[in-house]
C-alpha positions in Angstrom: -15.3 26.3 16.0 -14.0 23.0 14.8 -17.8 22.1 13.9 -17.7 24.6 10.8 -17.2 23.7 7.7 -13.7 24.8 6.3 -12.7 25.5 1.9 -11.2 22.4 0.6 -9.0 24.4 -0.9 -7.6 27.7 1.4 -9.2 25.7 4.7 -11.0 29.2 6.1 -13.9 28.2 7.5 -17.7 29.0 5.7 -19.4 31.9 7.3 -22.9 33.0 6.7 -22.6 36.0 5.4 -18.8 35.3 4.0 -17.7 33.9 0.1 -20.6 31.2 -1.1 -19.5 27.5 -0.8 -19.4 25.7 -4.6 -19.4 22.2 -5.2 -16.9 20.3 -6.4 -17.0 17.4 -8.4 -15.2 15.0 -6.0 -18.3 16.3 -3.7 -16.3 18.9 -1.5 -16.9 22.1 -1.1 -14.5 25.2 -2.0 -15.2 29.1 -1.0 -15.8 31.9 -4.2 -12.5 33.4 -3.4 -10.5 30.5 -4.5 -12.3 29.8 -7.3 -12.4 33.7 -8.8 -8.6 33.3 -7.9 -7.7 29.9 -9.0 -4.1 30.4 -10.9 -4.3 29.7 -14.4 -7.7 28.5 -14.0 -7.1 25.2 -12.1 -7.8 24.3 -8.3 -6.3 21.0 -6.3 -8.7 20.0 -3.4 -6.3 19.6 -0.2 -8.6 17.0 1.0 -8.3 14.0 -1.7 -5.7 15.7 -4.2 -8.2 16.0 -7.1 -7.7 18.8 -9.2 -10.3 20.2 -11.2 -10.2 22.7 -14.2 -12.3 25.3 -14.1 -12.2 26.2 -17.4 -13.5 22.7 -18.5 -15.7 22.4 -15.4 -18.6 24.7 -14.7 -19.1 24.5 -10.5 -22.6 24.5 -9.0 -23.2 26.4 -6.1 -23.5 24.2 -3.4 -26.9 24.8 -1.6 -27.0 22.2 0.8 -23.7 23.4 2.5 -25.3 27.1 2.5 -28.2 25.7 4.5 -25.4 23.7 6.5 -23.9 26.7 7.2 -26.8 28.4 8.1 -27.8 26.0 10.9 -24.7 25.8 12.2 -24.6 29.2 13.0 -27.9 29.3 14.4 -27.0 27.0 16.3 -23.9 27.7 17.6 -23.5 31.5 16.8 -26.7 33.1 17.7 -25.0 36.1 18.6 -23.9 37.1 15.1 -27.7 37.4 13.8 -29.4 40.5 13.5 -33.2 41.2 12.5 -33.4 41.3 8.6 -36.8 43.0 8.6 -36.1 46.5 9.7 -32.4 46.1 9.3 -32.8 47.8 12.8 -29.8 46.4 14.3 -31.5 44.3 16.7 -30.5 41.0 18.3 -32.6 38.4 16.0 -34.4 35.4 18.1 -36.4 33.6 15.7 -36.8 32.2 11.8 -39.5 32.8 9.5 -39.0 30.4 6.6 -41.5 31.3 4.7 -40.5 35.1 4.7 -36.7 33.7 4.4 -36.1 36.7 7.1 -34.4 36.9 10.6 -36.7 38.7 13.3 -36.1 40.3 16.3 -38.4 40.2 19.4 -40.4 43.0 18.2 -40.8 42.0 14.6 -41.8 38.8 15.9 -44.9 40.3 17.6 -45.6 42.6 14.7 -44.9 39.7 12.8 -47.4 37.3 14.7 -49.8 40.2 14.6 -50.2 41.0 11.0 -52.8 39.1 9.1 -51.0 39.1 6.2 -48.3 36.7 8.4 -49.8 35.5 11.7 -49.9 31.7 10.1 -46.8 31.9 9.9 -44.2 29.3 11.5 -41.6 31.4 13.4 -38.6 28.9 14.4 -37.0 30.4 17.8 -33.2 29.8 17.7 -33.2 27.5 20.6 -35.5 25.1 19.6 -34.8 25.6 15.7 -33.7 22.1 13.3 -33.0 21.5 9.7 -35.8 21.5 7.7 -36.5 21.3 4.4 -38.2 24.2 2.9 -40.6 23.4 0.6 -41.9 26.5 -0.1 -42.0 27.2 -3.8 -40.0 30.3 -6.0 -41.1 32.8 -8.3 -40.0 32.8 -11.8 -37.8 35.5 -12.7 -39.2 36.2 -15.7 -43.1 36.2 -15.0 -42.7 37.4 -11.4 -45.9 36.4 -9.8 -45.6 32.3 -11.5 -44.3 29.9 -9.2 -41.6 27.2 -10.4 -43.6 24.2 -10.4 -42.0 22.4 -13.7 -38.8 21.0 -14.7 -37.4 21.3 -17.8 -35.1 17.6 -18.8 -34.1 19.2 -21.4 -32.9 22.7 -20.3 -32.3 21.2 -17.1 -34.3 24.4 -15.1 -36.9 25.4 -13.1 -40.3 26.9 -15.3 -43.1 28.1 -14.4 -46.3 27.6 -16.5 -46.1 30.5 -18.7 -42.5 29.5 -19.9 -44.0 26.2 -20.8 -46.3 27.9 -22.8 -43.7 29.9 -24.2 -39.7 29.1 -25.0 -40.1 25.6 -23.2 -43.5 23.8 -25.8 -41.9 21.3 -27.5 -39.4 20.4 -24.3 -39.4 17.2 -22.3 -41.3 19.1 -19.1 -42.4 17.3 -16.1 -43.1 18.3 -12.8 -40.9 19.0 -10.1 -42.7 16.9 -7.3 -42.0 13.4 -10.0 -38.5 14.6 -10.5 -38.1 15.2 -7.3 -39.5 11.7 -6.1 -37.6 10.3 -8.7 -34.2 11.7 -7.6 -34.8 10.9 -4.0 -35.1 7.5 -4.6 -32.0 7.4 -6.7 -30.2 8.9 -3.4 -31.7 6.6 -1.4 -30.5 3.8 -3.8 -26.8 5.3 -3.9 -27.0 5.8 0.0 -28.2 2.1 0.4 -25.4 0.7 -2.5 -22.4 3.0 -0.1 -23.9 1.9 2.9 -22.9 -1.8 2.1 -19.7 -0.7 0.4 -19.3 0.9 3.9 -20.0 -1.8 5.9 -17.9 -4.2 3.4 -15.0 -1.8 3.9 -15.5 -1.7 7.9 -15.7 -5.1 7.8 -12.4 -5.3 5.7 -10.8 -2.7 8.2 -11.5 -4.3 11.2 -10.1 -8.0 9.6 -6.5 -5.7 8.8 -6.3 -4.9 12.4 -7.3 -8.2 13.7 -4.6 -9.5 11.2 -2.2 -7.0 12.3 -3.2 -8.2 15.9 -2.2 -11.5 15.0 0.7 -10.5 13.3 1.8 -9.3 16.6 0.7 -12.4 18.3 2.7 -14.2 15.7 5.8 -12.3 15.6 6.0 -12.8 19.6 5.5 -16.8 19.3 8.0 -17.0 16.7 10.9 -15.3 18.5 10.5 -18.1 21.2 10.5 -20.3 18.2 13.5 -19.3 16.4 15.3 -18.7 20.0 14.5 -22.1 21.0 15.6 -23.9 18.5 18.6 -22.4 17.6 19.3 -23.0 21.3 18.4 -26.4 20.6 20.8 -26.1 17.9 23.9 -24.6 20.3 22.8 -27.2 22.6 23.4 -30.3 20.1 26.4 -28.0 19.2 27.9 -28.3 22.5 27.3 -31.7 23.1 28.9 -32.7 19.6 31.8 -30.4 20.8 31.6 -32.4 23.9 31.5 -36.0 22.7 34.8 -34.8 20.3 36.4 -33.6 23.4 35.9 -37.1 25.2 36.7 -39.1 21.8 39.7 -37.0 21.7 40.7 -37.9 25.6 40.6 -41.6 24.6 42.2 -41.8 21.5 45.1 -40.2 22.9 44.9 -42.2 26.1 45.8 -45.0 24.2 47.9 -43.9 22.1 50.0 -43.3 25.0 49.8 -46.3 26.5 51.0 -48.3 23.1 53.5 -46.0 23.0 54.7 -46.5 26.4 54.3 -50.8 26.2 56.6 -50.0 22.6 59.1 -47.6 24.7 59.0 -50.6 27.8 60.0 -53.3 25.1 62.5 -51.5 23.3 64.5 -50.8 26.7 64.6 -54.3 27.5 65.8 -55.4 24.2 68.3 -52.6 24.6 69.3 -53.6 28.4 70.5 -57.2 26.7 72.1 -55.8 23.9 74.3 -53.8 26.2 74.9 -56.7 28.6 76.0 -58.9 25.4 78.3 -56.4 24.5 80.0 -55.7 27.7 80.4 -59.2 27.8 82.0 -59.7 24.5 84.3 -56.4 25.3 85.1 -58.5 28.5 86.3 -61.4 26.8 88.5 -59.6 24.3 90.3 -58.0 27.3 90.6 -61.0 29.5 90.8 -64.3 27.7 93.3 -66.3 26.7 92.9 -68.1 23.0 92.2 -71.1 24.0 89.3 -69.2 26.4 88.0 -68.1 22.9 88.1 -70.8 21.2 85.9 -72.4 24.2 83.3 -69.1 24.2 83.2 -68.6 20.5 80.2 -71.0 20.5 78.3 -69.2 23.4 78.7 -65.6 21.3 77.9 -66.7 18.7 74.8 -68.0 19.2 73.8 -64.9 20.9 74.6 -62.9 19.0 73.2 -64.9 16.0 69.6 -64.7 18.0 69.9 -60.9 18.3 70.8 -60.3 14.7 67.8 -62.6 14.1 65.3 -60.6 16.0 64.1 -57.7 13.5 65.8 -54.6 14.6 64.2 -51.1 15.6 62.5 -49.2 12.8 62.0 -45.5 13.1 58.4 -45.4 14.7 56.1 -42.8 13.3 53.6 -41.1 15.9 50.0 -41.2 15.2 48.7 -38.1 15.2 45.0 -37.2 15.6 43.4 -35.3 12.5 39.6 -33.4 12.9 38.3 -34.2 10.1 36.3 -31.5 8.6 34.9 -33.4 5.6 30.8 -31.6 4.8 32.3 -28.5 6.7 31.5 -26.5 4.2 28.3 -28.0 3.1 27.5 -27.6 6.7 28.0 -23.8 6.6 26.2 -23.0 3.5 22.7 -25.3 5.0 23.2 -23.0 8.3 23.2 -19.9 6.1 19.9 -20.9 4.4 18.4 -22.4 7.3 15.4 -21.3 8.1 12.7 -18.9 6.7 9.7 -16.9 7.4 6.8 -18.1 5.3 3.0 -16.6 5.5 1.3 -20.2 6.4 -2.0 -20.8 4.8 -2.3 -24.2 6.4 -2.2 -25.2 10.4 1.4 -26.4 11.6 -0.2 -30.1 12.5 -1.5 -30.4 9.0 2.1 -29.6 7.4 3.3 -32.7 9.1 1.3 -34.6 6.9 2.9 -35.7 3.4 -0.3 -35.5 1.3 -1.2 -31.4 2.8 2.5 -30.5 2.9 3.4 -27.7 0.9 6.4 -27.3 -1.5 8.1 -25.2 1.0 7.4 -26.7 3.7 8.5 -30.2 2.6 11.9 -28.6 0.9 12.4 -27.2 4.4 11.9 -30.5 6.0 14.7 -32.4 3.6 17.5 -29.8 4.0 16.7 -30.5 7.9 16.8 -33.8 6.9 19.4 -33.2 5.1 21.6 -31.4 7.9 21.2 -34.5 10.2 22.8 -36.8 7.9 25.9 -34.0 7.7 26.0 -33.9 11.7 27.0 -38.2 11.6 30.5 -39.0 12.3 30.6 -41.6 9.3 29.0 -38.7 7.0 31.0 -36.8 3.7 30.4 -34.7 1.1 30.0 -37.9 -1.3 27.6 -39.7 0.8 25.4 -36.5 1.7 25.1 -35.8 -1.8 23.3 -39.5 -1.9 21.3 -39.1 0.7 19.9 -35.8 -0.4 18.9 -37.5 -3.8 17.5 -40.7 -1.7 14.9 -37.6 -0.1 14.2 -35.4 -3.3 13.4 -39.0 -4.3 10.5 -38.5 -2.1 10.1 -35.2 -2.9 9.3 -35.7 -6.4 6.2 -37.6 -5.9 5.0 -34.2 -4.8 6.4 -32.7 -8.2 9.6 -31.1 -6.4 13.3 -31.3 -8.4 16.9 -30.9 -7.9 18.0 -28.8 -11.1 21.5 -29.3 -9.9 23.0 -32.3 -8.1 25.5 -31.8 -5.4 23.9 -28.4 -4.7 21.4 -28.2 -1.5 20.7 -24.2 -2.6 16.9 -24.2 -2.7 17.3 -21.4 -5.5 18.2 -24.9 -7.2 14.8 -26.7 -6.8 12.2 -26.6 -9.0 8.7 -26.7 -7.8 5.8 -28.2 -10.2 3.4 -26.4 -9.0 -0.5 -27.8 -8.8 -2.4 -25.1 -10.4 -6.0 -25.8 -11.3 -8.2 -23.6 -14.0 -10.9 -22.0 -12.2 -13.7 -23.4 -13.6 -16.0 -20.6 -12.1 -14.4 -17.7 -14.1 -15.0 -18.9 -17.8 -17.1 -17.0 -20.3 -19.4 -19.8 -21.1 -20.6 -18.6 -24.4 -17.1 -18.5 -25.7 -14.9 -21.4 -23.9 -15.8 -23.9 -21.3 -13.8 -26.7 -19.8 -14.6 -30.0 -21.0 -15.5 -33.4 -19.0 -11.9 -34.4 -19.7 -10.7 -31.1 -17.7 -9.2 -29.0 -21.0 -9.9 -25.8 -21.8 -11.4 -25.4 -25.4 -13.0 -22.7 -27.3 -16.3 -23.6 -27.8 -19.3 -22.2 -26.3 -20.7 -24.7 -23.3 -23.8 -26.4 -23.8 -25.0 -25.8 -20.3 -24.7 -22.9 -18.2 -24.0 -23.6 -14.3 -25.6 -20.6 -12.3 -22.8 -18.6 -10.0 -21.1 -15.1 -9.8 -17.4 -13.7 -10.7 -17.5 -15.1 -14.4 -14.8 -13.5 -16.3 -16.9 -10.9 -19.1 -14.1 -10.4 -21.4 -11.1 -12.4 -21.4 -11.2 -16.0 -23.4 -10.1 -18.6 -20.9 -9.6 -18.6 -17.4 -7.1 -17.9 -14.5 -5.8 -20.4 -12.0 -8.1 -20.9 -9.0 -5.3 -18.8 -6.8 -1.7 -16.7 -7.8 1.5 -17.9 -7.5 3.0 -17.9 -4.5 6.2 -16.2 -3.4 8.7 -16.3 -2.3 10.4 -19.4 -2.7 12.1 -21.3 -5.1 11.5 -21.6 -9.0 7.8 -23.0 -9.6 7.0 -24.8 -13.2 3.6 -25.7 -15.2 2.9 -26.9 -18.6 0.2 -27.0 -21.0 -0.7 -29.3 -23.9 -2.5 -27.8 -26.8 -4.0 -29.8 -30.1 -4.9 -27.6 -32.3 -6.8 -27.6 -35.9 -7.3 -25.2 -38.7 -10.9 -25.7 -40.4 -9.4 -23.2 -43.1 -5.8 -21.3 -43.2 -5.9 -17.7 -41.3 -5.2 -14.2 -42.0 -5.3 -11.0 -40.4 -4.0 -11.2 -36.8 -5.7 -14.5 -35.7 -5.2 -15.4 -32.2 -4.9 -19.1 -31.4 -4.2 -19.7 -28.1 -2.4 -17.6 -24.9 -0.3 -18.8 -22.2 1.0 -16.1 -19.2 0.9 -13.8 -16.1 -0.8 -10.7 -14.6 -1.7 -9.3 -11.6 -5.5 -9.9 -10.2 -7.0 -6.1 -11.6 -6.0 -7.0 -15.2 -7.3 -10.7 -15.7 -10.5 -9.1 -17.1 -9.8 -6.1 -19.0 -9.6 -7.0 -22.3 -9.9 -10.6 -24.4 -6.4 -11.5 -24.4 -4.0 -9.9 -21.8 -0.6 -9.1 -23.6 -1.2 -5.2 -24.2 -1.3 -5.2 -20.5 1.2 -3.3 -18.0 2.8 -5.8 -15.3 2.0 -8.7 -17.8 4.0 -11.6 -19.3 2.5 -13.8 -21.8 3.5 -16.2 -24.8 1.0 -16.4 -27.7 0.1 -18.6 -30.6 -1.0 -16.6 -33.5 -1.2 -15.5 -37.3 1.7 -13.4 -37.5 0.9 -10.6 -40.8 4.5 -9.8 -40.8 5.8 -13.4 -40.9 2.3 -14.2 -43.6 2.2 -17.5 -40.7 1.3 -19.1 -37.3 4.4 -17.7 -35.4 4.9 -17.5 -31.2 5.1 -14.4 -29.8 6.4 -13.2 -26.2 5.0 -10.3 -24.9 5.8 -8.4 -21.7 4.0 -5.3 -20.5 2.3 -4.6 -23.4 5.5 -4.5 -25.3 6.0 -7.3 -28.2 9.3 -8.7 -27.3 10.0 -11.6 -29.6 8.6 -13.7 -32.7 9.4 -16.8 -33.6 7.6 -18.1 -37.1 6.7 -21.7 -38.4 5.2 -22.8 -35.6 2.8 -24.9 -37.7 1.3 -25.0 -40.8 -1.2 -22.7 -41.8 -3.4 -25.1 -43.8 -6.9 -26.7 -42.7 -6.4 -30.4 -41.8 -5.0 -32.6 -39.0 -4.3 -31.5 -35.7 -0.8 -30.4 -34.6 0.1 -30.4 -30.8 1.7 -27.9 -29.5 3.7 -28.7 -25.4 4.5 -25.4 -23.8 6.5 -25.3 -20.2 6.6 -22.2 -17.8 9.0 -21.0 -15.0 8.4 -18.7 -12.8 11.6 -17.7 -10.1 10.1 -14.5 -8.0 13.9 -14.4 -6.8 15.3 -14.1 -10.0 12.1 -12.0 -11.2 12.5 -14.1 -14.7 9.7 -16.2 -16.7 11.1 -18.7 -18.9 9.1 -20.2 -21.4 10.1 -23.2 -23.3 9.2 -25.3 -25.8 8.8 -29.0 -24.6 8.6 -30.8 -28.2 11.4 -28.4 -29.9 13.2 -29.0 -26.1 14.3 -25.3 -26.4 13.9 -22.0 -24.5 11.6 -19.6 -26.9 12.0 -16.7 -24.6 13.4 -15.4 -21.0 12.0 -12.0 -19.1 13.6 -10.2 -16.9 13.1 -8.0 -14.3 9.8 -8.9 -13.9 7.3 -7.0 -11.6 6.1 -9.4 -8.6 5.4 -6.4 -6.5 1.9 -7.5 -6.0 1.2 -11.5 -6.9 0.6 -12.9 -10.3 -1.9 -15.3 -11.5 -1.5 -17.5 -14.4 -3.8 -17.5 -17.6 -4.9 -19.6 -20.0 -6.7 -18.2 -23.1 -8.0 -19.9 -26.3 -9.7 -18.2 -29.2 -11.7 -17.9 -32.7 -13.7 -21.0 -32.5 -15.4 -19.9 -35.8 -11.9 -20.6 -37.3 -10.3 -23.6 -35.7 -10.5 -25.8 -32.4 -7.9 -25.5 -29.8 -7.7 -28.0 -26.8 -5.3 -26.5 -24.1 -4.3 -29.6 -21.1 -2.9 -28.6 -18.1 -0.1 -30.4 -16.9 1.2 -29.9 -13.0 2.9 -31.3 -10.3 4.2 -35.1 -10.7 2.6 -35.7 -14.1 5.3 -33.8 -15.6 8.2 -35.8 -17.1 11.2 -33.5 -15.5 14.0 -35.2 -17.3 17.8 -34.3 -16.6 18.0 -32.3 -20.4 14.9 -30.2 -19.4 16.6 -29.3 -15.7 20.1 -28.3 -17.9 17.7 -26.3 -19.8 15.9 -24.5 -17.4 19.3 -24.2 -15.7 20.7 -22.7 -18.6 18.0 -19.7 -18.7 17.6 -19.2 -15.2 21.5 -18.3 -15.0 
């Protein structure tokens, strides 16, 4: 049962005697029932969702699923067949193709017998295989012509009497060509979705391999992250330890001072008392000439105990935790850590020069941490040492945007992008020895696949990657009129889109999921303005960007930012040391490459430099900029 066939549409299997299959354009096959009752005329195909409308769409009836059908029950419902030459009701048991007639075991004698159809091949059900009959048709109009001809331009069957007649001045060939002809196209289509196939098999088995490893992944780092956070509770414990035992001490001897200070101060206080019990002594028992005699003795006593500095109040020392980078401490904790798809091997990341952004951020707030964790350690001095590391940092292009603040939402990566050289339209814009893009046709033409066909420029050799902190790029662009513009000129294009729409068009800001800034001749302005554009919207235009006369070049220095957490681009320009335009809510659903477009080299001469990574001059006004329009 489940090997017939079944309408795309009501999904009640194809029977041989039941509604005729038609073909649909998406190539599957729906019964005559649905199609005679499609509601107002339009049917949706269950099996990929494409719906067609019939009254737009004239459907075929689909032959090779009737033979299908056929075969099938041959095959697998003998029992159903009956003789088609008597319409005796007998059980059929063989084929005639020739006759195109079911035959029952007398037929088949009579049939075998008869000279008129001894020579013919009966098929017996058992041993019976698609074939394909080659046997050709009658024309319907001159009955006993066969259909030997094909008419391209009717696009039928003819005999040779219809050539002669409606079909003379028609593009007629015969059927065997056309029929070669075809068959080799199918072959060619089966051969081109063969290696699609193959490509895609290939492409499914590296998903579940990658899923596989995913696994693998997930399950190494859980030991990870569970070791070292215990590592972490265990450097914990022992901190809370060594506090304990520096606690113990301190107040051991504080004790003991105290109790040598209580020992001396009870002495001191025994001969006090004994003086005066003496003195209370001799004013009860002596005579005056007894004091006269003593007054020396306590006097000078008494004179040596007013002289000894007397007993202040003493004032406890008491033991204080001090908390100072508590709350630094906290906030690092809270951002410790992250999952990040690795590109590179974890060895290689140890290394300075392969590190990535990421990675090396992650390593300084570890850093970072340590310094916190030391006893001597405060806010102030952690603040230091975190600028001592970015120091280091920023010979890989990485930035602080605020000082004082360890939030990696607050570091600026300068990101080394690359143009892919590979990509450019040669005959429009090449990159020069010097590295620029420019937008003259190249003099040579380096052999190699993937060029871009439409746009003018280039891409960056890979997207951006996300997530992470706010990455930044400039370019440099001299540019030159050789005579003033009109019309809508462009002149150069700076921006963002995902991979499917770097090639659709010249110039990509009429683009959905797209960001760009462009220099061009504004109409409405009647000059060279700068124009921000996001998802084929125009956004904003800013005018007098230069003047619109042949002569000297002008050079134009154009900065980027890109925060996927924010989902902003900033772009800024460096000379005016302004922000031209911010986007929001931008779509980073799928990654984003950057491009780089230069244009009309019949009118003027754009160089466009790009500047990355520690060769930009990231000066403190810039950060309170960027700052400023990331907030």
């Amino acid at each position: 049962m489940d090997a017939f066939l079944k309408c795309s549409v009501c999904q009640q299997q194809f029977t041989l005697k039941g509604p005729v299959p038609y073909l649909l354009p998406c190539l599957h096959a729906v019964c005559e029932t649905c199609v005679t009752s499609a509601a107002g005329g339009v049917i949706s195909c269950s099996t990929c969702q494409r719906e067609v409308n019939l009254t737009d769409t004239r459907l075929p009836t689909d032959v090779v699923r009737q033979k299908e059908i056929f075969h099938l029950t041959v095959k697998h419902r003998p029992t159903e067949l009956l003789c088609t030459n008597d319409d005796d009701g007998n059980q059929a048991v063989c084929w005639c193709q020739e006759c195109e007639e079911f035959l029952c075991e007398y037929c088949q004698n009579m049939h075998s017998s008869v000279k008129l159809t001894k020579k013919h091949v009966l098929q017996n059900f058992g041993s019976m295989e698609p074939t394909v009959s080659n046997f050709p048709a009658f024309c319907i109009i001159h009955k006993y012509d066969l259909l030997y001809l094909f008419d391209k331009s009717c696009k039928k069957l003819i005999c040779a009497r219809c050539r002669l007649d409606d079909h003379a001045d028609h593009d007629v060939e015969e059927l065997d060509v056309v029929a070669d002809t075809v068959t080799k196209q199918l072959n060619h289509h089966k051969n081109e979705l063969s290696t699609l196939q193959a490509r895609q098999q290939s492409h499914m088995q590296n998903i579940r391999q990658g899923t596989e490893s995913t696994d693998r992944t997930h399950n190494s780092l859980i030991e990870t992250i569970s070791h070292t956070f215990q590592s972490l509770r265990s450097q914990l414990d022992q901190r809370e330890k060594e506090l304990l035992i520096d606690l113990e001490s301190q107040t051991k001897e504080t004790k003991a001072t105290l109790h040598a200070q209580l020992t001396t101060c009870e002495e001191e206080w025994k001969t006090c008392t004994g003086a005066l019990d003496y003195i209370a002594k001799v004013l009860l028992y002596a005579s005056k000439s007894d004091l006269v005699e003593l007054e020396s003795y306590v006097g000078d006593i008494t004179r040596n105990y007013l002289e000894t500095a007397a007993p202040q109040t003493h004032v406890v020392p008491r033991a204080v935790f001090n908390t100072n980078g508590l709350s630094t401490l906290k906030s690092n904790i809270s951002v410790f850590g992250a999952i990040l798809p690795r590109e590179v091997d974890e060895e290689s990341v140890k290394d300075k020069d392969t590190q990535t952004d990421d990675d090396l951020m992650a390593d300084l707030e570890m850093k970072h941490k340590m310094c916190i964790e030391e006893k001597e350690n405060t806010e102030k001095r952690a603040s230091k040492t975190m600028d001592v590391l970015l120091g280091v940092a920023r010979e890989c292009g990485v930035h602080r945007l605020k000082s004082g603040v360890v939030d990696i939402s607050m570091v600026l990566k300068c990101i080394h992008l690359k143009y892919d050289k590979g990509r450019v339209i040669l005959d429009k814009v090449h990159i020069n020895t010097e590295g620029d893009l420019v937008n003259r046709k190249s003099d040579t033409r380096p052999a190699g696949e993937g060029r871009l066909k439409e746009y003018r420029g280039t891409c960056s050799t890979a997207p951006l990657p996300r997530p992470g902190c706010p990455q930044y790029w400039e370019v440099v662009n001299r540019v030159s009129l050789d005579k003033p513009l009109t019309g809508r000129k462009l002149i150069l294009e700076v921006g963002v889109c995902r991979e499917e729409q770097r090639d659709v068009a010249h110039c990509v800001n009429a683009r959905s999921s797209t960001c760009c800034m462009q220099v061009a001749h504004c109409p409405t302005h009647g000059g060279i303005c700068r124009e921000t554009w996001k998802k084929g919207k125009h956004v904003l235009c800013l005018p007098d960007t230069l003047p619109n006369t042949a002569g000297p070049s002008h050079t134009l220095h154009y900065g980027v930012v890109y925060d996927d957490a924010r989902k902003q681009i900033v772009f800024i320009d460096v000379k005016e040391n302004k922000v031209m335009s911010t986007l929001d809510n931008v779509d980073s659903s799928q990654p984003l490459w950057p491009m780089f477009g230069v244009y009309n080299s019949h009118l003027l001469t754009v160089s466009m430099t790009l500047v990355v990574g520690s060769d930009i001059n990231m000066t403190e006004e810039k950060k309170a900029m960027i700052v400023k329009a990331l907030s």
